[in-house]
C-alpha positions in Angstrom: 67.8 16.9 87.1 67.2 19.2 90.0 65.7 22.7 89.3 68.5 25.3 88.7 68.1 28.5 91.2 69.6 31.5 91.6 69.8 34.1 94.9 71.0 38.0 95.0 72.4 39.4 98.1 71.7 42.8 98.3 74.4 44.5 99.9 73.6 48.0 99.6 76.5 50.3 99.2 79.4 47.8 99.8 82.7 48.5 98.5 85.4 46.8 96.9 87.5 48.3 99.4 85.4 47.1 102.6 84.6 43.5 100.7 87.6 42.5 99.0 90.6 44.2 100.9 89.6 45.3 104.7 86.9 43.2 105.9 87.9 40.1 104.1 89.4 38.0 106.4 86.8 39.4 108.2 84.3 37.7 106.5 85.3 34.1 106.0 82.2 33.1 104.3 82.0 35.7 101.8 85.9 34.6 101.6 84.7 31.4 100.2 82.8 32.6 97.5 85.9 35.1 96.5 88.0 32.1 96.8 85.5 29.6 94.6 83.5 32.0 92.6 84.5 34.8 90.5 84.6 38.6 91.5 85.3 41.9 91.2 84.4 45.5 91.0 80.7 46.8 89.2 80.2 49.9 87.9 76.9 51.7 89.2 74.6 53.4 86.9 74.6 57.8 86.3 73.6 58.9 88.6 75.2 56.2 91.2 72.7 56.1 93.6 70.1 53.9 95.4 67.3 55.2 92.9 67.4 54.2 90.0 70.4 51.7 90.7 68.7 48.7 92.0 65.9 48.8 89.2 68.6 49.1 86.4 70.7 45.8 87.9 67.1 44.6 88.0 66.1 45.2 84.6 69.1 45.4 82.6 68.0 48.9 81.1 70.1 52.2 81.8 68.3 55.2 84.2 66.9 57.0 81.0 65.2 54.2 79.8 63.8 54.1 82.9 63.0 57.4 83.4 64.3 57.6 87.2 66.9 60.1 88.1 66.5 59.6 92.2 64.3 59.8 94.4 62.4 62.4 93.6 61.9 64.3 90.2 60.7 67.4 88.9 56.9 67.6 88.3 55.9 68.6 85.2 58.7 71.7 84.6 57.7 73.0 87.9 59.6 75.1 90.0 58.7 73.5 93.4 56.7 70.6 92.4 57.9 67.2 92.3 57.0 63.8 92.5 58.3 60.1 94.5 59.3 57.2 92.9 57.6 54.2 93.2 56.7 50.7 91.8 54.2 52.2 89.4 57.2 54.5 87.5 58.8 51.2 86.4 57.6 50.2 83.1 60.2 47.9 81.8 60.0 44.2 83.0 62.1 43.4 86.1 63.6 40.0 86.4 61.2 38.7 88.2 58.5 39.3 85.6 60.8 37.6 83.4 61.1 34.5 84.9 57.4 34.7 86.2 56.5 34.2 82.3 58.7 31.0 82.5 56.6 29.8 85.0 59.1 30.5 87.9 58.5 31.6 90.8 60.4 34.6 92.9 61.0 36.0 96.6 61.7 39.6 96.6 62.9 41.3 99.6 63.3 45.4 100.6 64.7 46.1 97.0 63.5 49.9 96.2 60.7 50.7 94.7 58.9 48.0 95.0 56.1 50.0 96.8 53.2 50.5 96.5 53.1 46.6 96.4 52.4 44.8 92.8 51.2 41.6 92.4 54.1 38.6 91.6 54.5 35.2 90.9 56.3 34.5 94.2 56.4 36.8 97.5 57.3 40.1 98.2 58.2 42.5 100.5 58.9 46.3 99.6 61.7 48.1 100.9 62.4 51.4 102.8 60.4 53.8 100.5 57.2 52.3 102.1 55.4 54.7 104.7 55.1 52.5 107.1 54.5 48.7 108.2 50.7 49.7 108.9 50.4 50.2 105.1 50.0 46.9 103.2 53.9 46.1 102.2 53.5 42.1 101.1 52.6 40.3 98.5 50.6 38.2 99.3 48.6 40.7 102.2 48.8 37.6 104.2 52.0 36.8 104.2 52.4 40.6 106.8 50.7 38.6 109.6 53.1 35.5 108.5 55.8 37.3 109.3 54.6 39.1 112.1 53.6 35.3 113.9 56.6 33.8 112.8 59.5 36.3 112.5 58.5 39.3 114.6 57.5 42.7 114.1 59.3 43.9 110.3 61.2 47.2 110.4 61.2 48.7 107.0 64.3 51.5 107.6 66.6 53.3 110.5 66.7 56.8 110.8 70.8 57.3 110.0 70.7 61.0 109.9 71.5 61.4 113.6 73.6 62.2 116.2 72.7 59.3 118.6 75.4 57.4 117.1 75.0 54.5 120.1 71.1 54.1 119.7 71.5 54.0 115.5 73.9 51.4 115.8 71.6 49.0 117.6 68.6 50.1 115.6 70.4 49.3 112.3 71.4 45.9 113.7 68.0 44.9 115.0 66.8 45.7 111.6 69.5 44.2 109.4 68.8 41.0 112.2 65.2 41.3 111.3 66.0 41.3 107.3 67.7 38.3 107.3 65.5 36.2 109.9 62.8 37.2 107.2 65.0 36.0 104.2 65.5 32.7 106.4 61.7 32.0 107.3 61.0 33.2 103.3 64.2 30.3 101.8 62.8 27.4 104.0 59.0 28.0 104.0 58.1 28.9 100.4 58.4 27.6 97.0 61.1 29.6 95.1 63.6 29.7 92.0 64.7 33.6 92.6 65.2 35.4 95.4 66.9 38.9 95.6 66.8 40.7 98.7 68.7 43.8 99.5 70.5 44.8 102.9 69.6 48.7 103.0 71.3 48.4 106.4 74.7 48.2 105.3 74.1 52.0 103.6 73.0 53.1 107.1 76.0 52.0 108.3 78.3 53.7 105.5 76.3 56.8 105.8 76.5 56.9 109.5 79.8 55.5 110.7 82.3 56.0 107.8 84.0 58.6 109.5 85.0 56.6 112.6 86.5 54.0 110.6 88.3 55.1 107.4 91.4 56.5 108.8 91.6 58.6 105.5 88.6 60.5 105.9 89.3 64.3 107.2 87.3 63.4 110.5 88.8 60.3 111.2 89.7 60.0 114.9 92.2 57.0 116.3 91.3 55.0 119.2 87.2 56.8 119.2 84.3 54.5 120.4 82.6 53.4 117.3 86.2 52.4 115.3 85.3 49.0 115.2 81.4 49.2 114.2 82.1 48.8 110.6 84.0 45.6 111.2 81.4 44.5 113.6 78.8 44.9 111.0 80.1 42.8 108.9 81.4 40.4 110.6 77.3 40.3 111.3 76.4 40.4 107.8 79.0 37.2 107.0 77.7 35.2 109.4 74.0 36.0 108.2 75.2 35.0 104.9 76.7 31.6 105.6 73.6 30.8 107.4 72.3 31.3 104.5 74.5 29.4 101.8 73.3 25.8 104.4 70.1 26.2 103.2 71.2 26.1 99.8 71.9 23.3 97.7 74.5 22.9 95.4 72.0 23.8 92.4 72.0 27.5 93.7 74.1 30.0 91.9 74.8 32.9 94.9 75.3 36.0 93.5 76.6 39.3 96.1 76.2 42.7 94.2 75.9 46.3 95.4 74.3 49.4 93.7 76.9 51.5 94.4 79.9 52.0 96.6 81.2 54.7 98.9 83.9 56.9 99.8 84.6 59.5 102.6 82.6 62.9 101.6 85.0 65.6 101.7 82.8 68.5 102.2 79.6 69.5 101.0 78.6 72.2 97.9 75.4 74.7 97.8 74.7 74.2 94.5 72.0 77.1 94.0 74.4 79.3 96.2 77.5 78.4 94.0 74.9 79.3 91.5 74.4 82.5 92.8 78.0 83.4 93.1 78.4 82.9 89.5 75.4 85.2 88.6 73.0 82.2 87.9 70.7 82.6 90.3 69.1 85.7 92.2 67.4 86.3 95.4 64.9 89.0 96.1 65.8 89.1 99.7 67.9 87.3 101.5 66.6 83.6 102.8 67.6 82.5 106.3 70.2 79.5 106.6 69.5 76.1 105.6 65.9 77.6 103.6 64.3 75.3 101.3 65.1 76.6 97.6 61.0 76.3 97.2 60.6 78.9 100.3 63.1 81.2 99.3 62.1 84.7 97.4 63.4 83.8 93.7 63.9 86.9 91.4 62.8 84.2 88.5 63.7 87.5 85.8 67.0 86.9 87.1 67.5 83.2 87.4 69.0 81.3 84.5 69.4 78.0 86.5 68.6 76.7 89.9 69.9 73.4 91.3 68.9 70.1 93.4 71.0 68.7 96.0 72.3 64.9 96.9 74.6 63.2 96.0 74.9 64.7 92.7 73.2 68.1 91.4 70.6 68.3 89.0 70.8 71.4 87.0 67.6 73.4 85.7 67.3 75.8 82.7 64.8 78.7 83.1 63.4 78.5 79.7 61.1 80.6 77.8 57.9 78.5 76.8 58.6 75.8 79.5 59.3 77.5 82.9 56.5 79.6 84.2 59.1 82.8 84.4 61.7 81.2 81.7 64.1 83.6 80.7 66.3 81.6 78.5 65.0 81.5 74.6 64.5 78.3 73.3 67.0 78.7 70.1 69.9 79.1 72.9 69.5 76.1 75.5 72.6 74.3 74.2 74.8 78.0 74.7 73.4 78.0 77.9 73.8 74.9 78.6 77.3 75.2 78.0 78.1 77.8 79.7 76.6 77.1 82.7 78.5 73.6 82.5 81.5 75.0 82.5 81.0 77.9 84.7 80.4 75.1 87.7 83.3 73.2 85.9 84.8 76.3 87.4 84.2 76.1 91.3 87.5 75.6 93.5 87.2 74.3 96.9 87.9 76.1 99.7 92.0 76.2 99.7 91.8 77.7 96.2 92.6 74.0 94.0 89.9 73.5 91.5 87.5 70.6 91.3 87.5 67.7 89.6 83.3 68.4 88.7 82.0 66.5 85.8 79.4 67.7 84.5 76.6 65.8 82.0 73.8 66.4 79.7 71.5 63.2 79.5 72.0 62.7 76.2 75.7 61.7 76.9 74.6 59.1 79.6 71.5 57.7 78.1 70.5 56.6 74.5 66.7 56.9 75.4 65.5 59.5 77.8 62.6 59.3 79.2 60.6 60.8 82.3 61.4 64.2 83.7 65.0 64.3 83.4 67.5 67.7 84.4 69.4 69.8 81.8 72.5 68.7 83.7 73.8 66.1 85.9 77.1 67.4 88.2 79.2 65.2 89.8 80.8 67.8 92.0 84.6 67.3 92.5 84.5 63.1 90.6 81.3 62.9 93.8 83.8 63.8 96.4 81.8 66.7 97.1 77.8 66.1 98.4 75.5 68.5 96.7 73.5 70.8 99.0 69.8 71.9 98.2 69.2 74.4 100.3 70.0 78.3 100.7 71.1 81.0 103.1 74.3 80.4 103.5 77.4 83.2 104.1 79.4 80.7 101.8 79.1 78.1 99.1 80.4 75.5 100.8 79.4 73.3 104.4 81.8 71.5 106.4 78.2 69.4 107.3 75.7 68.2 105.1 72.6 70.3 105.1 69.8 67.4 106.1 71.7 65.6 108.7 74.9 64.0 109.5 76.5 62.1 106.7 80.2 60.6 106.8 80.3 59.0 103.1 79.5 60.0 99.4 78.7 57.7 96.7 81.5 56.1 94.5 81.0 54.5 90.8 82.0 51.3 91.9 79.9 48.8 93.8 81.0 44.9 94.1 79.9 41.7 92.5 80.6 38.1 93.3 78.7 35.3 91.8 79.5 31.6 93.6 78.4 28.5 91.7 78.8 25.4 94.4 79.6 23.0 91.5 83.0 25.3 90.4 86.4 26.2 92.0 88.0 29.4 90.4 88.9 32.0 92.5 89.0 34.6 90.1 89.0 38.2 90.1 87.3 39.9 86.9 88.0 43.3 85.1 85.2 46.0 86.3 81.8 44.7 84.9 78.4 46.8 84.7 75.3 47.3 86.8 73.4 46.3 83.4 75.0 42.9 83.3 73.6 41.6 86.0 70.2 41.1 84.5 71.2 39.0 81.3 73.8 36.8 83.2 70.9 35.6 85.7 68.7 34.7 82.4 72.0 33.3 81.3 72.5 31.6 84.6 68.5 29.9 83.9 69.8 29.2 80.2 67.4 32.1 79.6 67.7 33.8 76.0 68.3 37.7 76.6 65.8 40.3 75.4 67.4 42.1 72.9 66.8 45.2 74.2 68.6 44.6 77.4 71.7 46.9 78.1 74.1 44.6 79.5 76.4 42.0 78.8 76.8 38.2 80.6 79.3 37.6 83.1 80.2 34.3 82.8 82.8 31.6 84.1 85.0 31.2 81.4 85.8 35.0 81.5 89.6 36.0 81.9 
């Protein structure tokens, strides 16, 4: 019997939208897999973003368990302090270290955080949280100069935040190019049972371009110079992929999932100013526009609650006991808590119609919570709405977002496809979860499934 493998394709961001309905026929060899394999939308994890949603599809385990709320996270109930994900902050066993204890071994491409880099049973390369490519990024060390003889010189990220629309869009291709010349050099030249790699370039391209291609979206323009990009991108991104499926054998299950999707952002929130408005938050003097909330003058004896931006808020009590200058006692956090949930229930956008904000305490999202978690998560207007950090600003509301140029907000749903060369279905499946894609690889092995995982296994028989 041939050894049973399995490969993830990391497309960062895609959409059910872009994958199944526009780019489709677009894409005739992710076609095939639609058309063979089964499919359908996956719901990311609270919060949906890139951190922590790539390390719960990778461990099975919800973002409380692991104790990631984004990228960053409040140090130690700090007012300005805070502290970067990394490898280190996941504790609970990825896939990889799964399998490695079955004695299989694993390539792992760009999927975040895997830096600083950890030792595996396999090879590794981090992904864009790493510094640079002068830090040690592999696993093994050696294998940097591998690729550096034998593919060229890596590029870890693209700046997308940018105005230089014609230069980003042949940085993000180079590096997407680079990615899957990597992958290629990786599938044929090492000894492997897993591989999951990840595609951060697609995101770049969400986050940069959206706007010039969804003719929804409020900035939309017909006929302008980047309208085909999108299309062009992954067209790319197919072809990359079908060079891919001829080096695999018909013993490799293919599996396509995303962390999380994307829609058009429709405008973009001050949370600590929208805080202010509703006599939250107070000011000693008056910051200057776009202000870091950690450089403005804080009247902490007046401040009940200060917020985080991105693509959702995180809300913070000032709290007597825990806070430096808490003002809140301890016996009324859940009244506060309250109220200040629905008081940003509350905002309206600008034409006077009221959000569709949903606002959560952890407890609701998470049966364990661990780490430094916020008092609230807000999904301002169902995440139509981008959250805004910073302060200074005549009005709550941006018709840009405050740390660059940004076309597209996250949306709940990702995409998953898996593709078994042996089958012919063509199936598409009821929305499944982030969590499930962990157990259904194990499944995929004939793996039994820690108990403690949080998903459930997609399988073939499935209606």
């Amino acid at each position: 019997m041939k050894k049973k493998k399995v490969i993830v394709i990391g497309l960062d961001c895609a959409t059910p939208k872009t994958l199944f309905e526009d780019f489709k026929d677009t894409c005739p060899n992710i076609k095939k897999m639609l058309d063979n394999g089964i499919y359908g939308a996956l719901k990311s994890s609270d919060p949906p973003i890139t951190i922590p949603a790539w390390m719960v599809m990778s461990t099975g385990k919800k973002a409380g368990t692991l104790g990631l709320y984004g990228f960053r996270h409040r140090k130690q109930n700090s007012y300005n302090e805070y502290w970067i994900a990394n490898s280190y902050n996941i504790r609970e066993p990825k896939i990889w270290d799964i399998l490695s204890k079955k004695g299989l071994k694993s390539i792992i491409l760009g999927v975040p955080p895997t830096y600083p880099i950890q030792k595996i049973e396999g090879y590794l390369i981090s992904g864009f949280i790493t510094p640079d490519i002068n830090v040690e990024f592999t696993y093994p060390p050696e294998l940097k100069e591998e690729i550096k003889n034998n593919v060229g010189n890596y590029v870890l990220d693209a700046n997308f935040r940018t105005e230089n629309k014609a230069d980003l869009l042949v940085e993000i291709n180079q590096m997407t190019k680079i990615h899957f010349k990597t992958l290629k050099y990786l599938i044929k030249n090492k000894e492997w049972d897993y591989c999951q790699f990840v595609i951060i370039g697609l995101d770049r391209m969400h986050h940069a371009f959206w706007k010039y291609y969804d003719k929804s979206h409020q900035k939309y323009e017909p006929g302008n110079l980047f309208e085909s990009a999108m299309k062009n991108f992954y067209k790319m991104i197919d072809k990359e992929v079908g060079e891919i499926l001829e080096l695999l054998d018909e013993d490799t299950t293919v599996i396509i999932a995303s962390d999380h999707g994307a829609k058009a952002m429709e405008g973009c929130l001050c949370v600590n100013m929208a805080l202010e408005s509703l006599g939250l938050l107070s000011f000693k003097s008056t910051p200057a526009p776009k202000t870091k909330l950690q450089d403005a003058d804080i009247d902490w004896s007046k401040t009940y609650a200060w917020g985080w931006g991105g693509y959702y808020a995180r809300i913070f009590l000032n709290m007597i006991g825990r806070e430096k200058n808490g003002i809140i006692p301890p016996e009324d956090y859940d009244l506060w808590r309250e109220k200040i949930s629905e008081s940003l229930k509350s905002i309206k956008k600008p034409d006077g119609t009221v959000m569709k904000t949903i606002v959560y305490k952890p407890e609701e999202l998470y049966d364990s919570i661990k780490g430094d978690y916020p008092d609230l998560m807000v999904y301002f207007d169902d995440l139509n709405w981008r959250s805004a950090g910073t302060v200074g600003y005549d009005s709550m509301y941006l018709d840009e977002n405050d740390t660059g140029p940004d076309d597209a907000v996250h949306d709940y749903y990702g995409v998953f496809v898996i593709y078994d060369p042996k089958k012919s279905i063509g199936k598409r499946l009821k929305t499944r979860n982030i969590l499930d894609i962990a157990p259904t690889i194990l499944k995929i092995f004939g793996f039994d499934i820690p108990e403690d995982m949080e998903g459930k296994i997609i399988d073939f028989n499935q209606t």
